[in-house]
N, C-alpha and C positions, 0 to 999 in steps of 0.2 A: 631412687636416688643413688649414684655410684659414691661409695667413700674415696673409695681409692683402690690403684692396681698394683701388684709384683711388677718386677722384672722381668726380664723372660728370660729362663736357663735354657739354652740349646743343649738340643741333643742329650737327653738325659729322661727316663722314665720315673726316676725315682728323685724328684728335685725337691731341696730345701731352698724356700726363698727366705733372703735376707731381710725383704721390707717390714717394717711393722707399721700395722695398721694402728691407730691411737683413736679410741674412741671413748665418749664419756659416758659411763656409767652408771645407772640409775635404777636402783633395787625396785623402787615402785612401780617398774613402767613395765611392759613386757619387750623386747626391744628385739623386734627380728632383724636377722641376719641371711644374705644370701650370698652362698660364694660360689662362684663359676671361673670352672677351670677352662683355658685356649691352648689351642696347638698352634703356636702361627710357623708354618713354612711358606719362605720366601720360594713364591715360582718362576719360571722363566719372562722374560721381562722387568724382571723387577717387583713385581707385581705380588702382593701378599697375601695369603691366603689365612683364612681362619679358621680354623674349627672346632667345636665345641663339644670336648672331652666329657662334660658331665657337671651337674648343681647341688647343691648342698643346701638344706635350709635349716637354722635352727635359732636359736634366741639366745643372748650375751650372757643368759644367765646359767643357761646348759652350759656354757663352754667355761665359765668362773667357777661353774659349783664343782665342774671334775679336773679344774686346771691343767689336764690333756686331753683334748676332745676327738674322740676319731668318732667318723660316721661315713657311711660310702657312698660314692657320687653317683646320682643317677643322670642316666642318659634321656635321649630327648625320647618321650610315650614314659617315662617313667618306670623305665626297667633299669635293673640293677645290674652295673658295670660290676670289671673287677677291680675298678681302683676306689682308691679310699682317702679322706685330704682328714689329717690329722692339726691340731690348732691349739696352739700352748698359749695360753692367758700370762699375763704377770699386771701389778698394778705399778704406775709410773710414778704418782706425788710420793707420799713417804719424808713430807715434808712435815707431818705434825708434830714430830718428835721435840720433847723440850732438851733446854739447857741449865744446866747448876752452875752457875760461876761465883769465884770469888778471891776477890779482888785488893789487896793491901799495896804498901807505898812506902820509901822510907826515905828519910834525907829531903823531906819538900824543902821549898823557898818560906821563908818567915814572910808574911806580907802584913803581921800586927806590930803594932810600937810595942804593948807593955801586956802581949801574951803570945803564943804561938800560934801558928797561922790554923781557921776550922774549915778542913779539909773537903769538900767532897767529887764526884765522879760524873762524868758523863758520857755514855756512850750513843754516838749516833751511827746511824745505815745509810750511808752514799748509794742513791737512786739513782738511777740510768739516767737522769736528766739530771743528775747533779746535786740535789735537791736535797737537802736532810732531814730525816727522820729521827726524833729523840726513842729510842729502846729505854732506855733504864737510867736512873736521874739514882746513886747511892744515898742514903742517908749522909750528914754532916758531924765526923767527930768531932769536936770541940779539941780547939788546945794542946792541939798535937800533929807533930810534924814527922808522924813512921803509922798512920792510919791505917786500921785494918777494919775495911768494911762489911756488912752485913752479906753474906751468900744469898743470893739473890734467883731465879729462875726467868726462863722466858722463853718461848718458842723461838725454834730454830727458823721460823719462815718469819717470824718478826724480825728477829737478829740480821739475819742477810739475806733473808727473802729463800732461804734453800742454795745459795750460791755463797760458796764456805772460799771463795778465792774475793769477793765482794767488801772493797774497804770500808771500814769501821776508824772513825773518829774519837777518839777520845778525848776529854779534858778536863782538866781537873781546875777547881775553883776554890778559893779562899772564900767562905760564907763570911755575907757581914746583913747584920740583919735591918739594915737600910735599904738591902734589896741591890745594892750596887755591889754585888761578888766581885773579887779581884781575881783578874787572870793567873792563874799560878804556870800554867805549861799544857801542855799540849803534844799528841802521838800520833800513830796510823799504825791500825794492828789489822787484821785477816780472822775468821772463822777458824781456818787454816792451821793458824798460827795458834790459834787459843787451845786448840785441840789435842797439842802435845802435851799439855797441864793435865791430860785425862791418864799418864801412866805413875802420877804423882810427882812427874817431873814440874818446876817453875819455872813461867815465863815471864821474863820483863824486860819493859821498852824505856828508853831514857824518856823524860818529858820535858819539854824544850817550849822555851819562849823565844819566839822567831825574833824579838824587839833585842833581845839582849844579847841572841847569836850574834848578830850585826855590829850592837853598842861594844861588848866587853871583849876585850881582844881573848883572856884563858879561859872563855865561859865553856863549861864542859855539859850542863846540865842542870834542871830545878829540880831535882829529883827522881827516885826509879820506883816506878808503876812494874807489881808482880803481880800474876793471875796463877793463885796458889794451886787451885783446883777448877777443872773442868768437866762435868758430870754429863753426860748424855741419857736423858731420861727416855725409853722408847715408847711410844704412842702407838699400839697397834690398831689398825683399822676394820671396818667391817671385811672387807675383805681378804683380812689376814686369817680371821676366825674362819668364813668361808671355805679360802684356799687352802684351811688347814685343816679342811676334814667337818668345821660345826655343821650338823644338817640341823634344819627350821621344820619341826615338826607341828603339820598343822592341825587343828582342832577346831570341830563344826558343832555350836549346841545354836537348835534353830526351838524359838518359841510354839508351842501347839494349846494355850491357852483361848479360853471360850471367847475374849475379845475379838479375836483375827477373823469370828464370821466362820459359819458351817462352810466348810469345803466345797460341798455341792452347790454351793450358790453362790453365782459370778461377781456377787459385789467384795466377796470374803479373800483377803491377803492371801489365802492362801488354795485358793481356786485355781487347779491347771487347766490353761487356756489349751485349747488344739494346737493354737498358732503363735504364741510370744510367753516365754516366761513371764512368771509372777515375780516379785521385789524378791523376794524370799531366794527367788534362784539365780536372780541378775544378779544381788548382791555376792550370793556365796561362786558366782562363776566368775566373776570380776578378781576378788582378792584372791581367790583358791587359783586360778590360773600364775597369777604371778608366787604363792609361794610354792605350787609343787615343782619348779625349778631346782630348790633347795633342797628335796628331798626326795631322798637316795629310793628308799622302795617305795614313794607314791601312794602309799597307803594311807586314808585320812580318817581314825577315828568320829563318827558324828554321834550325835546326841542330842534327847531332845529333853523337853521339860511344859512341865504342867496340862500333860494330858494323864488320863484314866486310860491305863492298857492293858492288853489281851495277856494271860488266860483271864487273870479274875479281877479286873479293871480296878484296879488299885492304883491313886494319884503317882506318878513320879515324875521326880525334878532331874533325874540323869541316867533315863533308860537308852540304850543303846536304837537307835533309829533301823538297822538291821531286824533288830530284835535278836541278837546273839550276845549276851552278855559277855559271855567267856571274849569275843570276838569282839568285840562292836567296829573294825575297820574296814573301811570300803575302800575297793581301788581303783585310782584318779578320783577327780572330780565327777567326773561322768559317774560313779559307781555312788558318791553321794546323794547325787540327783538321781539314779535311779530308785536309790532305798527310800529317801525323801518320798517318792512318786508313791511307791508300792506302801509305807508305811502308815498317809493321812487313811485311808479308807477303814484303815485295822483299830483307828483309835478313835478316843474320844475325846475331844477338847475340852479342858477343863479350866483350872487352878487351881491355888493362883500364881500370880509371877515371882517364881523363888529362883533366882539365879547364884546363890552362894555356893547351895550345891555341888555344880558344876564347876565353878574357879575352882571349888578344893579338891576336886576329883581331877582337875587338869593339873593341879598343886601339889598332887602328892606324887603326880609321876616324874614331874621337875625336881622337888626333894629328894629322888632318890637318884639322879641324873645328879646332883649338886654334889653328893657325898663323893662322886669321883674323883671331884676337883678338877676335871679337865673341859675344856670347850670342844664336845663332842653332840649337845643337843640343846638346841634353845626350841623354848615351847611359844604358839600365838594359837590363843582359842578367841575364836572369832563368835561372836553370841549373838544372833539375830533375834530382834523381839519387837513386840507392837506397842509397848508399855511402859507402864509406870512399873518399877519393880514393887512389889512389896517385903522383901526382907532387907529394905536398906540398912539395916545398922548389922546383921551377919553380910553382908557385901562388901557393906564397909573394911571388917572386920578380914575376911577372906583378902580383900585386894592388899593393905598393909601386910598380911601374912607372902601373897606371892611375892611381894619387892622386893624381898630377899630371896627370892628363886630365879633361874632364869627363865623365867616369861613375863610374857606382856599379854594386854586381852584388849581387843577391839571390840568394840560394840557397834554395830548397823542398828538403827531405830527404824523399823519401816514402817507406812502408813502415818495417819494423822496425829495419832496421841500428844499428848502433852510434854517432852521431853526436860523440863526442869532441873528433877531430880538427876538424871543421867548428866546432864552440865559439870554437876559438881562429883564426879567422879574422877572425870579426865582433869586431872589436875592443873590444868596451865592456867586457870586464872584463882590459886591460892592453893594451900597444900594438904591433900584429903588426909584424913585422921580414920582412925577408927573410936570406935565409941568410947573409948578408954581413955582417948586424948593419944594414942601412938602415932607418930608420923609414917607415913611411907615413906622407904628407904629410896626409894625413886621413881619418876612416874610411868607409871606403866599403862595405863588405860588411854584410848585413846578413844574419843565418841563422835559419830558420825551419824546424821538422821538423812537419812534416804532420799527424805522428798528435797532437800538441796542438789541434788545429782539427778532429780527425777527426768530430765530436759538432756543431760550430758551424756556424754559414754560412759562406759563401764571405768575405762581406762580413767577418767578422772574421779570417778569413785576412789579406786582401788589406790590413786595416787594420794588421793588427800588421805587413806587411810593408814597406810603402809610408809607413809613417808619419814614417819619418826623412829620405825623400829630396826633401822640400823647402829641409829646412834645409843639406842635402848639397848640391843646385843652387845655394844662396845663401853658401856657404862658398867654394863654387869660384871661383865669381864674384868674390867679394870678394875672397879669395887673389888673384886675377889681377888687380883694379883694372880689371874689368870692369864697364862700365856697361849696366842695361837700352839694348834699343834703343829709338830715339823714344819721347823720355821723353813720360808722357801729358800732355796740357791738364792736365788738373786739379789737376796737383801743384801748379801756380803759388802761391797766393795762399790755398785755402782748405783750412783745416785741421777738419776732425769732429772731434766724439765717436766713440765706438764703435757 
């Protein structure tokens, strides 16, 4: 499928093209990329020729995580030219950012017989087709005619949709608590316009009853609407943190307890086939594809639990899958699935299912990642298992301790078992505690059981799992009044579309 093409720069070896390619973005998916570069000289005749300088292939999310991607074009058999097409990422919305306004009045129209008129505000967003939108309705001061209303907040893409030249209606009403408010007057302010209240300067619009401009020949005004203060609250996105350096460091603890079935026998989860992976490895090549994108040395800690291991077969819930303690990282995925292969035959499946363990051994490298205070490493340990856990209440206890670190833990259930208790982990239907009664500070587990995806592709595995841990990296963040690191040029001055 072609997105779209450049220009063509004549006669030039070393071309910048102007066009930008605008494409949507989606952490969960792996999203490849191909660019192919053309020569066209026009030949005699008229007649145009093309030829094909060299391809490029790579994924949307190679080119985000280094926000200047060079790689070199290869030519046609696959040999390497000497040119190289280099590709600068930026993100376009930037429309989340909120707004603080606030808003007083003074000199309204009295519209009560035998008290003064109770004020309040309304601002609407004139839509492309005319149409109005209510944003923010003020509270009603009572019995007063120089009202100063409550500071209020609101997205900036509510306010004017992200288009700061986008008229905004204002009006202000005499409350009467019959429901029949009395029109007191009426403005037209701008984004724009409100934006100059952000140097401490005030702005204010007279407010005008179009009935009385008409009627009263010295009519000057019902009053003057200021907007004391304008706050811009900045919302950074996942891809702020990205583009700013966070690498998504991944983490493998795969289950080797006595439930999954002796290895050596083809009915057992964890039998390598000749010819198709087991669940065990679909699952961890599905998610693990899409986050070593994110990370910079590709190096994935794995880890197992609840087998009996070599020298002196002693249960453990977080020995290194290598078998190199000092080490336990393997590199790419390929290097976990090889250690995975080479380390079922050395062990002995046991129990039972302790998965606490492992959160706080993935917990405690996030803890000390935290003490920086910078967005420079968000953790996701992905935990494959066949089971019912049996230490739910240190689980519990472990997961409420992560929410305050930056990671998150995915769980894959493979095979048949009974997934119940795992339900109530992923927090989206009520809010997981640990045994004490503490709440998680936010939710971070996300639970997926296998055999729903058993029919599908990896790719929709890996999407329904990965789908929430963007907004999960930008919560934490925000929780912590953590900023991306070096914020990009771009953000200065110019604002897109979508």
């Amino acid at each position: 499928l072609q997105v779209d093409r450049t220009e063509v720069i004549r006669s030039c070896i070393n071309p910048t093209f102007s066009k930008v390619f605008t494409l949507d973005f989606y952490f969960e998916e792996v999203q490849r990329l191909r660019y192919e570069l053309y020569d066209i000289s026009s030949s005699h005749n008229g007649i145009r020729e093309v030829d094909c300088l060299g391809a490029m292939e790579c994924t949307l999310g190679q080119i985000i995580s280094q926000r200047k991607f060079t790689k070199a074009l290869l030519k046609q058999g696959n040999t390497v030219g000497k040119s190289s097409i280099m590709i600068t990422a930026e993100e376009l919305t930037g429309n989340n950012d909120y707004v603080e306004l606030s808003f007083s009045a003074r000199k309204l129209d009295d519209k009560d017989f035998f008290s003064k008129s109770d004020p309040f505000l309304e601002i609407y967003r004139v839509n492309d087709d005319n149409t109005q939108q209510l944003v923010h309705r003020t509270e009603t001061v009572m019995n007063n005619l120089n009202p100063v209303w409550n500071t209020f907040k609101t997205s900036i893409n509510s306010l004017c949709s992200g288009d700061h030249e986008r008229i905004l209606k204002c009006t202000v009403w005499d409350w009467d608590s019959n429901g029949k408010h009395d029109f007191i007057g009426e403005f037209q302010a701008t984004f724009k316009e409100m934006r100059s209240a952000m140097d401490g300067k005030q702005v204010q619009w007279e407010c005008l009853n179009p009935k009385y401009k008409v009627k009263k020949k010295n009519y000057k005004n019902s009053g003057i609407v200021i907007l004391n203060q304008c706050k811009i609250i900045k919302m950074h996105s996942f891809l702020d943190y990205i583009m700013g350096g966070c690498q998504i460091q991944f983490t493998v603890a795969i289950d080797f307890t006595a439930s999954n079935g002796d290895p050596k026998n083809s009915c057992s989860l964890h039998y390598i086939h000749p010819y198709q992976p087991n669940e065990y490895l679909k699952a961890l090549v599905a998610v693990g594809e899409i986050c070593q994108d994110y990370d910079s040395d590709k190096m994935f800690p794995a880890f197992g639990f609840g087998a009996r291991i070599p020298p002196d077969f002693k249960v453990s819930h977080d020995f290194a899958v290598n078998f190199n303690e000092d080490n336990p990282e393997c590199a790419g995925i390929q290097g976990v699935v090889e250690a995975y292969q080479n380390c079922l035959p050395k062990i002995q499946l046991y129990g039972p299912t302790n998965i606490a363990p492992i959160i706080q051994k993935v917990a405690n490298f996030a803890s000390e990642e935290m003490h920086t205070k910078e967005a420079m490493q968000y953790f996701i340990l992905l935990i494959l298992t066949d089971g019912v856990i049996t230490d739910m209440a240190d689980t519990r206890e472990a997961i409420v301790h992560a929410s305050h670190l930056p990671m998150s833990v995915i769980i894959v259930g493979v095979g048949s078992a009974d997934f119940t208790d795992m339900e109530m982990l992923d927090g989206d239907d009520g809010i997981l505690r640990s045994p004490k009664g503490e709440p998680v500070l936010r939710d971070i587990v996300q639970f997926v059981p296998f055999r729903n995806f058993k029919h599908a592709s990896p790719a929709a595995l890996a999407k329904s799992v990965l789908a929430e841990v963007p907004n999960q990296v930008v919560d934490y963040y925000n929780s912590k009044g953590i900023k991306p690191k070096c914020p990009s040029e771009y953000e200065s001055s110019r604002t897109f579309g979508h």
